[in-house]
N, C-alpha and C positions, 0 to 999 in steps of 0.2 A: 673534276669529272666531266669530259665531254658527251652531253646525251643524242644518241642515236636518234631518236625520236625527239624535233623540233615543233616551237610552237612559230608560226606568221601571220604575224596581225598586222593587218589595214585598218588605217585609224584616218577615213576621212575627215575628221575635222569639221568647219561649218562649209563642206564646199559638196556639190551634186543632186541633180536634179531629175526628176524622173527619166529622164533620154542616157540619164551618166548610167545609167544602171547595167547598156550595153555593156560596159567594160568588166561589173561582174557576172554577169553573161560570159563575157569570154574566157576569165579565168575558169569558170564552172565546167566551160566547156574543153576547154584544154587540159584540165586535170582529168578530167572523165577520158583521155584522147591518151594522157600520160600520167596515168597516176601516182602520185606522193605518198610516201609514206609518213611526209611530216603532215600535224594540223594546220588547217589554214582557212581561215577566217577574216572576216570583212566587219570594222565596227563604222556603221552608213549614222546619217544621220536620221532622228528618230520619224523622218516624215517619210524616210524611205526604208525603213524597215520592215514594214507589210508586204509592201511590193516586193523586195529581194525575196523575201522568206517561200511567196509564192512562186517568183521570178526560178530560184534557184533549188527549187523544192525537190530532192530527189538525188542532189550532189551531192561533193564531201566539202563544200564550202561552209563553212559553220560563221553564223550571222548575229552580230553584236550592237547593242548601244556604246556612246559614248561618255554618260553619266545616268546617275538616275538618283533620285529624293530618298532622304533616308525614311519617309512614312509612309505607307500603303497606300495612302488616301489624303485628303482633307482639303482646305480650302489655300493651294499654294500654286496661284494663276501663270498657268507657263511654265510648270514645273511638270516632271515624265516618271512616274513611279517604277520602282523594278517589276514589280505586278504587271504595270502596263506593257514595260518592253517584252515579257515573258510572254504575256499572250498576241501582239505583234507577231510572232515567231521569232526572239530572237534566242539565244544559249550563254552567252557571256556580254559580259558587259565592264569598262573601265572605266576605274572609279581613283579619283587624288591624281589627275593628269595634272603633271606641275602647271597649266593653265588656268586650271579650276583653281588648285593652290593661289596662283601668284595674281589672277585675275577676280577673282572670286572670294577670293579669302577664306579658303577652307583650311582649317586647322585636322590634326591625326587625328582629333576624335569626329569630328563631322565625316572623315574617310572610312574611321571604321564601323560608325554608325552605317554608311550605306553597303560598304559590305557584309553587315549584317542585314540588311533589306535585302539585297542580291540573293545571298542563303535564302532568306526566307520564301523567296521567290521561285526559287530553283534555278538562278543565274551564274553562272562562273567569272568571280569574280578577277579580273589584270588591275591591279593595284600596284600603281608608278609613284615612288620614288626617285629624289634626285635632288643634287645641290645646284647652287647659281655661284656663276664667276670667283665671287667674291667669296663665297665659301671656299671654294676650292682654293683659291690665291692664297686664303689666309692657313692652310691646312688644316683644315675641318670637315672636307667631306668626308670621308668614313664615316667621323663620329655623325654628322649630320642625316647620311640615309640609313643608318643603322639605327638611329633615334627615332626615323621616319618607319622602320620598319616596325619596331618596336612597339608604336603606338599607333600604327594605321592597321594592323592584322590584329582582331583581337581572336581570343583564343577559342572562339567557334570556330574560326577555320581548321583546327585541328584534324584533319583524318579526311578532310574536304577536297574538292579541287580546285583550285587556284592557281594563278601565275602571279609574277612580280613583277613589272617592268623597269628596269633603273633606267632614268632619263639625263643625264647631265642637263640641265637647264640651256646650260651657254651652248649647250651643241645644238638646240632642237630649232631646223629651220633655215638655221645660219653656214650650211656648207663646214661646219669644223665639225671633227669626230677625237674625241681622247686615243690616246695611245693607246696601242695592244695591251701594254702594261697596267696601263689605270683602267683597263676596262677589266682586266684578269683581277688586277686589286681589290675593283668594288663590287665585283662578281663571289668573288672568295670572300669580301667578310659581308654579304648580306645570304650568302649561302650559311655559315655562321651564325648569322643572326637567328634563319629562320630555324636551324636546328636547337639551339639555346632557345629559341622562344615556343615553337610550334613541334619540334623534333619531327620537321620538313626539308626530308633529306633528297627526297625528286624534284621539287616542285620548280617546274620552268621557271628559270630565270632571265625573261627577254631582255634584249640592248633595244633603248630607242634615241636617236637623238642623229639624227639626218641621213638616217640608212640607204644606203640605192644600190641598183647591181654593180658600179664599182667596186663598194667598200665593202661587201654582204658578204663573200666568202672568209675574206679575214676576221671580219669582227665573230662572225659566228663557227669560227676554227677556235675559238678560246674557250678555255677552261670554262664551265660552269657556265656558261652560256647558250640556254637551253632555249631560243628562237629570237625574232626581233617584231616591237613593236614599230611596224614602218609608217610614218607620214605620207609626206607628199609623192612619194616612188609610189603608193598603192593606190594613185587614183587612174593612174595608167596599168590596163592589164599587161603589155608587155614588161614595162618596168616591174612590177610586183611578180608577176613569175617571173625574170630574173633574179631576181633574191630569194625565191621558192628552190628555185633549182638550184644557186648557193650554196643552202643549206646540205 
């Protein structure tokens, strides 16, 4: 099913600084000039999320963290609760970025422990899935982000809203993107997944893993590939509406 209505996420990452903010400025301002019918959304780092919220107060730029703790509260120094990003102003927030996974060592239940925090918070949760190299070489991705799906959404999300991001690990960063084919692949069986587990038969399913306005119309002309979670292309507002318009 190709969905008419895409999701676009900007996923700055640990990079920007009160002056970067310009750039969402100008997306804000160029969609209010041309406006999208897809969502599109900026997940800033959590020292700038005050600022955009106020910054961009009034647009259809919808403003996100980058993780948040799966506790409301308590004593976990340097940690950003979903509560806190909620009243920040932010609206979504992503959570099991294969970074957090592979750098952090968050296991499916630590994942969907915070998107249960998210809910609780009233944050929409983009919960990224994705294999590495060596998974895929050895023919196991399916099994492996469909196991990831399985046990990273638990089943409050049911009737909720959410997105999915599949990330191939070995793409994100590195200038390589999977085939049409492997993206159609693991597109269709985490679409699968989420009906067998969640009987979530809309729910956006983003591509993330070195998206730019080259590759942005192709990847997201595929099956079941309901917007893209973009890295490094969305710290430039012309790069990221490029891949807005894409869609």
């Amino acid at each position: 099913m190709k969905q008419s209505v895409k999701m676009i996420v900007g996923n700055w990452k640990m990079n920007g600084l009160a002056a970067s903010l310009g750039e969402a400025e100008a997306v804000r301002d160029t969609l209010a000039g041309q406006p999208t019918a897809h969502r599109v959304g900026l997940c800033l780092p959590a020292t700038l999320i005050a600022q955009a919220a106020w910054r961009l107060k009034g647009g259809s730029v919808e403003i996100g963290g980058q993780d948040c703790h799966a506790e409301a509260s308590g004593a976990f120094t340097g940690s950003v609760s979903a509560g806190m990003l909620k009243d920040a102003g932010a609206s979504l927030v992503i959570v099991g970025h294969s970074e957090r996974r592979a750098g952090f060592g968050e296991s499916d239940a630590d994942v969907a422990a915070k998107v249960e925090a998210a809910l609780r918070a009233g944050l929409e949760p983009i919960v990224c899935v994705g294999e590495t190299l060596e998974q895929r070489d050895a023919g196991r991705a399916v099994e492996v982000v469909t196991a990831q799906v399985a046990g990273s959404l638990p089943e409050s999300l049911r009737g909720r809203d959410f997105a999915v991001a599949y990330e191939p690990v070995w793409a994100i960063g590195t200038g390589r993107t999977p085939t049409v084919e492997q993206v159609a692949e693991m597109h269709a069986a985490i679409r699968a997944a989420l009906v067998e587990g969640l009987g979530a038969t809309t729910t956006p399913i983003l591509y993330g893993g070195s998206v730019n306005p080259r590759n942005a119309a192709e990847l997201l002309s595929v099956a079941e590939v309901g917007g893209a979670l973009v890295g490094g292309a969305s710290l430039k507002a012309d790069d990221f509406l490029a891949i807005v318009r894409a869609a």
